[in-house]
The first five atom37 places (N, CA, C, CB, O) and aatype in JSON, in Angstrom:
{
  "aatype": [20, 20, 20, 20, 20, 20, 20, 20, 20, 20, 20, 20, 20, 20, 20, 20, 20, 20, 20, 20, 20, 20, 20, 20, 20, 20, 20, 20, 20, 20, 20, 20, 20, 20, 20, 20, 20, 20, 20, 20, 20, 20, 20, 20, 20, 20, 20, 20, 20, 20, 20, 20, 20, 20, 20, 20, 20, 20, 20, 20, 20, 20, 20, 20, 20, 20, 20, 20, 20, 20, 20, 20, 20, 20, 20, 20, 20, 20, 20, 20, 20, 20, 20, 20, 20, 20, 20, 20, 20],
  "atom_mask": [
    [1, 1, 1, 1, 1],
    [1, 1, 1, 1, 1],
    [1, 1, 1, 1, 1],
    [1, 1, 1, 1, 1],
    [1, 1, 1, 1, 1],
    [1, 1, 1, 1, 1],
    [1, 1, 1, 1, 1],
    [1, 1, 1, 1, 1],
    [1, 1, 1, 1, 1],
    [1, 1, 1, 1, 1],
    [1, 1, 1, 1, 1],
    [1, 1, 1, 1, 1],
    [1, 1, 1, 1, 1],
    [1, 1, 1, 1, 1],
    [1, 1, 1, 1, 1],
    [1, 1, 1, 1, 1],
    [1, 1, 1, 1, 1],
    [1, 1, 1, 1, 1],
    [1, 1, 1, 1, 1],
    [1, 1, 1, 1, 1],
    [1, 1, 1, 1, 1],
    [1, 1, 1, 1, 1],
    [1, 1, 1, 1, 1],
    [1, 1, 1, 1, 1],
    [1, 1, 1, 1, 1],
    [1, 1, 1, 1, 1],
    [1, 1, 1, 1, 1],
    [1, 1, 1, 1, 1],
    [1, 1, 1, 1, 1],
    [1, 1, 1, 1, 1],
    [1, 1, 1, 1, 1],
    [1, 1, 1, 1, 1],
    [1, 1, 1, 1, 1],
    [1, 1, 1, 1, 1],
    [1, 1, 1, 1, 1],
    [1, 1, 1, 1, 1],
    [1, 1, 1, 1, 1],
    [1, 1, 1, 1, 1],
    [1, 1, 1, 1, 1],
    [1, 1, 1, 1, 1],
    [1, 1, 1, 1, 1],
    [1, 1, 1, 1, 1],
    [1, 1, 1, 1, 1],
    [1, 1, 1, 1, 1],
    [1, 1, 1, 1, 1],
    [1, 1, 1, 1, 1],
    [1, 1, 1, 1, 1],
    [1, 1, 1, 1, 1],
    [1, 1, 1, 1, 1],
    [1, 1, 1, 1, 1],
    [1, 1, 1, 1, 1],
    [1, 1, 1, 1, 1],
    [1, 1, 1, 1, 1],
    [1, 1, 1, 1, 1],
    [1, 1, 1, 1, 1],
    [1, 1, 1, 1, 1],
    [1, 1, 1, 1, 1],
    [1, 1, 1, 1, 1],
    [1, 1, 1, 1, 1],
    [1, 1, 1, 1, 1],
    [1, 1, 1, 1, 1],
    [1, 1, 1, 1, 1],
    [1, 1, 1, 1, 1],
    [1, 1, 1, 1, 1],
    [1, 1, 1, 1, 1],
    [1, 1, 1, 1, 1],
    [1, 1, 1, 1, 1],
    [1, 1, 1, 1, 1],
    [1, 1, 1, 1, 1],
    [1, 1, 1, 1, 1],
    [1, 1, 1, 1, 1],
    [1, 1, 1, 1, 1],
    [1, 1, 1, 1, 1],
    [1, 1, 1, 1, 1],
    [1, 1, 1, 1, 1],
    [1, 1, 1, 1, 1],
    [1, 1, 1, 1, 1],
    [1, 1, 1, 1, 1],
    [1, 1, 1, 1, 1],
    [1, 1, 1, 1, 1],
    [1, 1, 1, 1, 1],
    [1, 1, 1, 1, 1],
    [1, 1, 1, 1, 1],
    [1, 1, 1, 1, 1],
    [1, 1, 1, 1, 1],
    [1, 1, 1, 1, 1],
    [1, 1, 1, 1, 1],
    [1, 1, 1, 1, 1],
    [1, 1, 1, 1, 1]
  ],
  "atom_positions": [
    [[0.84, -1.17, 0.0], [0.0, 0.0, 0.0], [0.89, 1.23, 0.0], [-0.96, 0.0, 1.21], [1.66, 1.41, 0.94]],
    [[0.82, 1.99, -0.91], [1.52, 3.51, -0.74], [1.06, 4.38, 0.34], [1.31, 4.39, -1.98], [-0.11, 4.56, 0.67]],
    [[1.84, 4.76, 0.72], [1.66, 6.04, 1.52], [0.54, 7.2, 1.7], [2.58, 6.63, 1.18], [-0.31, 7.56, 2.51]],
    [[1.18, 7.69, 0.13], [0.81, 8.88, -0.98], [0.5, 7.96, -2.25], [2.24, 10.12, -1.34], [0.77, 6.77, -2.43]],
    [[-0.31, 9.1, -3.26], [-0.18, 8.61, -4.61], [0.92, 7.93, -4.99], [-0.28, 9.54, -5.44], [2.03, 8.22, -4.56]],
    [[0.68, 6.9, -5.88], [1.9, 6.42, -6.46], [2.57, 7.53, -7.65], [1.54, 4.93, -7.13], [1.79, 8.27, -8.25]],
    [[3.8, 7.56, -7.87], [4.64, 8.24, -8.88], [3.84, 8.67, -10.11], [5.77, 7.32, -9.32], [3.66, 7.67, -10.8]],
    [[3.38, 9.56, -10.58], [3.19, 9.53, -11.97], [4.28, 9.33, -12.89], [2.62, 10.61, -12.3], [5.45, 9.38, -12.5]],
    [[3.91, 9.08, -14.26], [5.31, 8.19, -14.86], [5.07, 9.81, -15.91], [5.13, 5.87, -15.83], [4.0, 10.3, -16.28]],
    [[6.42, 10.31, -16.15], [6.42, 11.77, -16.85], [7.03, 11.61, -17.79], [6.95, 12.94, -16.23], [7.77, 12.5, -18.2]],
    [[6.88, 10.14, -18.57], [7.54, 9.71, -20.27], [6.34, 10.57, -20.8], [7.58, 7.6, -20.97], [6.66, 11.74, -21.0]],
    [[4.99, 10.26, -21.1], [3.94, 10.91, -21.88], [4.09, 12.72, -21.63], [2.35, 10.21, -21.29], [3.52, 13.46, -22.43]],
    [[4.66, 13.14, -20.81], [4.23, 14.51, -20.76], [5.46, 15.21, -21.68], [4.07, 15.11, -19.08], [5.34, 16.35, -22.13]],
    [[6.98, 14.17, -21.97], [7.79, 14.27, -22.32], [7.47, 14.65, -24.19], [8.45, 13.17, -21.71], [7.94, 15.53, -24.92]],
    [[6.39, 13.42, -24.47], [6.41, 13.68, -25.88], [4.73, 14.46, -26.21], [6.74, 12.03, -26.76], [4.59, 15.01, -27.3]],
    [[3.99, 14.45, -25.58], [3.11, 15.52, -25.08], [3.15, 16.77, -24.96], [2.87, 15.37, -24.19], [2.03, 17.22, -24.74]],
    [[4.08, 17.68, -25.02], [4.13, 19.26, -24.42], [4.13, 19.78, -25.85], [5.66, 19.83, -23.32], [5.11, 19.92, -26.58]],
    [[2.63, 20.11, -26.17], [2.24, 21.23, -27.27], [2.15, 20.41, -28.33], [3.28, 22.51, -27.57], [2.11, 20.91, -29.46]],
    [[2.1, 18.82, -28.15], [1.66, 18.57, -29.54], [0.75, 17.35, -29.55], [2.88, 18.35, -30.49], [0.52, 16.75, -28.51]],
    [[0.11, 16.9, -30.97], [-0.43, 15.47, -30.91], [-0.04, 14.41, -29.92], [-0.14, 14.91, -32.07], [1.0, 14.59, -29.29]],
    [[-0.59, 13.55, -29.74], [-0.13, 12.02, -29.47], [0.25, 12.0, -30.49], [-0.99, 10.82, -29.09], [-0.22, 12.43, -31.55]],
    [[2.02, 10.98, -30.01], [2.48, 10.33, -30.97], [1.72, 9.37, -31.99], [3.3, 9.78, -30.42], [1.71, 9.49, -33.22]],
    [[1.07, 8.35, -31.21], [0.31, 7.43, -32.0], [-1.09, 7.68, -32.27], [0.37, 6.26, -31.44], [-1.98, 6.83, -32.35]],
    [[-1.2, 9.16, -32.42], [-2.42, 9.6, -33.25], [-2.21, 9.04, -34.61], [-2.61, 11.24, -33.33], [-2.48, 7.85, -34.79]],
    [[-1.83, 9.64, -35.39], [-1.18, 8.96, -36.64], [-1.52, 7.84, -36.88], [0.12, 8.85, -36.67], [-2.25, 7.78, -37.87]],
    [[-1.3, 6.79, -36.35], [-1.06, 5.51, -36.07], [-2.59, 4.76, -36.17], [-0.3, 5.43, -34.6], [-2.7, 3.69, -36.76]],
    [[-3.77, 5.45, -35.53], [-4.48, 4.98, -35.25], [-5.94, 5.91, -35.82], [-4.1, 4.69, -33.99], [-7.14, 5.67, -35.68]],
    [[-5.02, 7.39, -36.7], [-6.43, 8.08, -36.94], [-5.96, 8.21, -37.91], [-7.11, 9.26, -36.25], [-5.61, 9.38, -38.08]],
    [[-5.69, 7.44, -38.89], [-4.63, 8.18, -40.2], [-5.67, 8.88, -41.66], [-3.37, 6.52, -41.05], [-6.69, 8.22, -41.87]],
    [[-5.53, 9.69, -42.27], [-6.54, 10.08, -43.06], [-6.53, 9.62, -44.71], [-6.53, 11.52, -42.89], [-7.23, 10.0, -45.65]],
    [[-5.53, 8.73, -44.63], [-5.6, 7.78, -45.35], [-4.54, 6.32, -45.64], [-5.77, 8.49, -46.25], [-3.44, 6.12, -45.11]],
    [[-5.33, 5.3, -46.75], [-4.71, 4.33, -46.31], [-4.38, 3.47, -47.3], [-5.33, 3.8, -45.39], [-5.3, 2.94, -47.94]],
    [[-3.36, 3.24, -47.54], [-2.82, 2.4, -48.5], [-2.78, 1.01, -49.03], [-2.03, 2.53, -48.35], [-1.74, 0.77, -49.65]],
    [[-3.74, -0.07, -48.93], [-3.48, -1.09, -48.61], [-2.7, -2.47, -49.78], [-4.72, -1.23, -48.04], [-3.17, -2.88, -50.85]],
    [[-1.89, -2.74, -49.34], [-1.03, -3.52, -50.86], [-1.52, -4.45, -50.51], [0.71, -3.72, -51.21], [-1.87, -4.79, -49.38]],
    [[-1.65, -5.25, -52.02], [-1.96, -6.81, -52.52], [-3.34, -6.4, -52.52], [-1.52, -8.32, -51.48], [-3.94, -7.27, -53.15]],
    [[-4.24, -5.42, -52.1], [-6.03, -5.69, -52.06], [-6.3, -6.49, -53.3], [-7.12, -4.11, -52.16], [-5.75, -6.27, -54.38]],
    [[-7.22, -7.5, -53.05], [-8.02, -8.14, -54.2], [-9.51, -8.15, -53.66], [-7.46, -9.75, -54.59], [-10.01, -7.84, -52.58]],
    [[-10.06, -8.65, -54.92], [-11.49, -9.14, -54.8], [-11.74, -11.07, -54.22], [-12.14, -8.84, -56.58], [-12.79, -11.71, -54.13]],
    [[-10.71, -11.38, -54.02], [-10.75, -13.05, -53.56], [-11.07, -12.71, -52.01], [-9.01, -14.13, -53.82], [-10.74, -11.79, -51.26]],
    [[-11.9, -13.93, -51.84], [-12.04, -14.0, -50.48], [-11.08, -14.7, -49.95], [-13.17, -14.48, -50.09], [-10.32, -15.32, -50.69]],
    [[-10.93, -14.75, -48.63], [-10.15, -14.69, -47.75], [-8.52, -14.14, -47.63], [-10.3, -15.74, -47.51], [-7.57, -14.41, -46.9]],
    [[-8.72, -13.47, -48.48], [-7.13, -12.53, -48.95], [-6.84, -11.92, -47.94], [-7.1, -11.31, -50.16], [-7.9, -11.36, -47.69]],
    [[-5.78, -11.48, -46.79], [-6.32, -10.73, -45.81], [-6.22, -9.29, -46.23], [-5.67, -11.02, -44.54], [-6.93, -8.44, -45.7]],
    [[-5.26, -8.98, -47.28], [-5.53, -7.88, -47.94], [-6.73, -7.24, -48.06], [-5.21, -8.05, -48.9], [-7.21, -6.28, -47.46]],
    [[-7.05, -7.8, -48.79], [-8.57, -7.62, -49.75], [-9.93, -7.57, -48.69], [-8.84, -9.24, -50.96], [-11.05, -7.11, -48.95]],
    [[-9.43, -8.25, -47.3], [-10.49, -8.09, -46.24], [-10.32, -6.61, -46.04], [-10.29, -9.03, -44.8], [-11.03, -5.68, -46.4]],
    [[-9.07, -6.63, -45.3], [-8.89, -5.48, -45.13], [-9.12, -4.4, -45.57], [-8.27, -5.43, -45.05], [-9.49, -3.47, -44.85]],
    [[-8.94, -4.29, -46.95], [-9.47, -3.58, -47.91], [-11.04, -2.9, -47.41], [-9.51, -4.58, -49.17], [-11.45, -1.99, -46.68]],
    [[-11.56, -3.86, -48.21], [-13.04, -4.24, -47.84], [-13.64, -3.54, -46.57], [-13.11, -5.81, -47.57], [-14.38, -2.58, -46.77]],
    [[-13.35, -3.98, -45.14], [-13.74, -3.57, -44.25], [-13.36, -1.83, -43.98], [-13.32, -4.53, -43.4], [-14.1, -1.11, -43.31]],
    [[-12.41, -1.46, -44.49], [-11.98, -0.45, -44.57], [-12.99, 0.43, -45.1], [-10.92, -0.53, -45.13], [-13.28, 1.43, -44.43]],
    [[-13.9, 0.12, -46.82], [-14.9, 0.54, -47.07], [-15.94, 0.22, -46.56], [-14.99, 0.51, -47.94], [-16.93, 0.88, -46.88]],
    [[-16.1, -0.77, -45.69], [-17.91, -0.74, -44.78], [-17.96, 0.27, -43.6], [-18.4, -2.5, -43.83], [-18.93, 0.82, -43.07]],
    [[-16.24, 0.38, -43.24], [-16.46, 0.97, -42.34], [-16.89, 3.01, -42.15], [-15.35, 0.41, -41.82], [-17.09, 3.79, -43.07]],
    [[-16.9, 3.26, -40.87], [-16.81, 4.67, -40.88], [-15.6, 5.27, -41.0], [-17.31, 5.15, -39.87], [-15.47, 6.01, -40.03]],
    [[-14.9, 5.29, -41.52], [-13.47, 5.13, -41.52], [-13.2, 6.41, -42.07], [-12.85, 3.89, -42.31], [-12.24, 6.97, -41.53]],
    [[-13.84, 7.14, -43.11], [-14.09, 8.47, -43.27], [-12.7, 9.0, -44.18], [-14.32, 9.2, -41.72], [-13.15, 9.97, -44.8]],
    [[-11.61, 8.89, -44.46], [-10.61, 8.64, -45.28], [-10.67, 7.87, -46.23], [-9.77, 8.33, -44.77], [-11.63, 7.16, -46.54]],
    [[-9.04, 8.03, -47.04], [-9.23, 7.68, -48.36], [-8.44, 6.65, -48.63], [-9.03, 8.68, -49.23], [-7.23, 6.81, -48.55]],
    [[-9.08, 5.17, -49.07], [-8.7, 4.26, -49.11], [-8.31, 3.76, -50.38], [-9.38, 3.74, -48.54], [-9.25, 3.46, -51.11]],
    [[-6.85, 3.53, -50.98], [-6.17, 3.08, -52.1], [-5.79, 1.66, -52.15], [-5.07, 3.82, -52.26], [-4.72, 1.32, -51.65]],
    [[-6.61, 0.77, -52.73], [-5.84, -0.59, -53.24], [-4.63, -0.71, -53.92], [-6.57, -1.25, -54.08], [-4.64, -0.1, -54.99]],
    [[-3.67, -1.25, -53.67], [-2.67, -1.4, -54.13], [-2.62, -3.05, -54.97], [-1.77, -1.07, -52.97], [-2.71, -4.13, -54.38]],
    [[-2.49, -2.88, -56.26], [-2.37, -4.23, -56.73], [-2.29, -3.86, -58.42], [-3.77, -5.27, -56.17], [-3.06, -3.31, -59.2]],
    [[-1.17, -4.37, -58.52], [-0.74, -4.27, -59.99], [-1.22, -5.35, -61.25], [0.76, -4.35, -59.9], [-0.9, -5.25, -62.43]],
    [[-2.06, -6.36, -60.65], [-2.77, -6.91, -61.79], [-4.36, -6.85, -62.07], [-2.45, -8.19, -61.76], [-5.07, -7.54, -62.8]],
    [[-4.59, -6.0, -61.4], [-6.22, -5.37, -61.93], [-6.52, -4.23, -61.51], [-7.48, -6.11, -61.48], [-6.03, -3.68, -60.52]],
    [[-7.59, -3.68, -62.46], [-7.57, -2.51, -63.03], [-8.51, -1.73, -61.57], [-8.31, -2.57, -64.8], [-8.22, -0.55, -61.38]],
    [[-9.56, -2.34, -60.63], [-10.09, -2.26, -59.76], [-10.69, -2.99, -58.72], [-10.48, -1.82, -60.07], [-11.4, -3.87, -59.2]],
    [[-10.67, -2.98, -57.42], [-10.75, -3.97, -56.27], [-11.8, -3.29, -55.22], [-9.16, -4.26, -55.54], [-11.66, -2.25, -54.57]],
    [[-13.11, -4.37, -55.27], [-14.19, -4.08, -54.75], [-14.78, -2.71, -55.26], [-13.97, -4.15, -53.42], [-15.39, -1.89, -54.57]],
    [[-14.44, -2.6, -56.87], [-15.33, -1.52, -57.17], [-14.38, -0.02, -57.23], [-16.57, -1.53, -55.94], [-14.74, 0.97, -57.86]],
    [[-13.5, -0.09, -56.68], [-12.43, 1.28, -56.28], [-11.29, 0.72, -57.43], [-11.64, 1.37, -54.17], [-10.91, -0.45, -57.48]],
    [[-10.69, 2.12, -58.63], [-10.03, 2.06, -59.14], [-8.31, 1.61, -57.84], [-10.41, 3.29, -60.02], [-7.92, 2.23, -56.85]],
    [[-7.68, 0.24, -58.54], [-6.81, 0.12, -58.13], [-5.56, 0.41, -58.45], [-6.94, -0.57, -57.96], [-5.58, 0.29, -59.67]],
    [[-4.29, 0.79, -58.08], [-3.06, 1.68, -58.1], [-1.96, 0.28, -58.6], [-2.68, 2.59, -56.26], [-2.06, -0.74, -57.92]],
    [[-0.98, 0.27, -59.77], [-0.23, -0.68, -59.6], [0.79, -1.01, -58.25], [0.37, -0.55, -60.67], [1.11, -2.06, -57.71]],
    [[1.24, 0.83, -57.9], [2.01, 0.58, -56.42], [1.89, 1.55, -55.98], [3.41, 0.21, -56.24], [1.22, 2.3, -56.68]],
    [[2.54, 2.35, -54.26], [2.16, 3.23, -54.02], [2.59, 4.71, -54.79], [2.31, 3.04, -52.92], [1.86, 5.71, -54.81]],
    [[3.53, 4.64, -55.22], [4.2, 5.66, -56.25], [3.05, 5.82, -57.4], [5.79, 5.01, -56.95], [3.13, 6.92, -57.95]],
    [[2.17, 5.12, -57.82], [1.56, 6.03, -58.57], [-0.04, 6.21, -58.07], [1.73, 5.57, -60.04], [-1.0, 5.93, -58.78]],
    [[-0.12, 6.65, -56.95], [-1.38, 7.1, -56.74], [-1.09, 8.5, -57.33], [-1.92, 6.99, -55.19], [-1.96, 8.88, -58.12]],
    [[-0.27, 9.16, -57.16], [-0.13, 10.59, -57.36], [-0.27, 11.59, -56.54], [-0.78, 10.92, -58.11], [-0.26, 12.76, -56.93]],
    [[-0.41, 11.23, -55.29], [-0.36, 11.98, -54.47], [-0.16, 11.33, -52.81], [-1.47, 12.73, -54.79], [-0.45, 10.15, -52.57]],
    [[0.3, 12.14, -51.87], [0.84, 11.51, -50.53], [-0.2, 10.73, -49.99], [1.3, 12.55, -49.42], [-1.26, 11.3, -49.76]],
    [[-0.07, 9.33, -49.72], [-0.52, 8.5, -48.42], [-0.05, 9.14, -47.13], [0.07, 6.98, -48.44], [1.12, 9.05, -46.76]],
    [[-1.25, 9.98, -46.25], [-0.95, 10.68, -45.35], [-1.44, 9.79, -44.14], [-1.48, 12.03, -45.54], [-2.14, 8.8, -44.32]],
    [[-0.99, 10.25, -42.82], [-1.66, 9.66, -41.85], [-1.99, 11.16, -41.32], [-0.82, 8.5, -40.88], [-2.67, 11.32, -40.31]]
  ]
}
């Protein structure tokens, strides 16, 4: 049993002072790149893909796959270099 409060741990306030969470980014990204997406089921790509568009996810989701022309309906990218513009988080 402590005394007093236990220690606060002052790593988070370290990368905290005046800006985002680090792993904002990480977890709110405003868009998303996903390689190999297909239309086959159980691809985990292509799930991924997929769920990405059912979801609320609200960003912009790029299939990556260089042997068809579109995946689940969304024009697909041969790689990430030619979407033409930045995959941002």
């Amino acid at each position: 049993m402590f005394a007093s409060a236990p220690p606060s741990n002052p790593i988070p306030s370290l990368f905290m002072r005046g800006r985002r969470n680090p792993l904002e980014k990480m977890f709110s990204p405003t868009s998303v790149a996903v390689v190999g997406a297909s239309d086959r089921k159980g691809q985990v790509a292509g799930d991924i893909f997929r769920n990405l568009l059912l979801s609320p996810f609200g960003g912009a989701a790029y299939p990556i796959n260089a042997s068809r022309p579109h995946v689940h309906g969304v024009r697909a990218y041969p790689s990430i270099s030619s979407i033409g513009q930045p995959v941002r988080s």
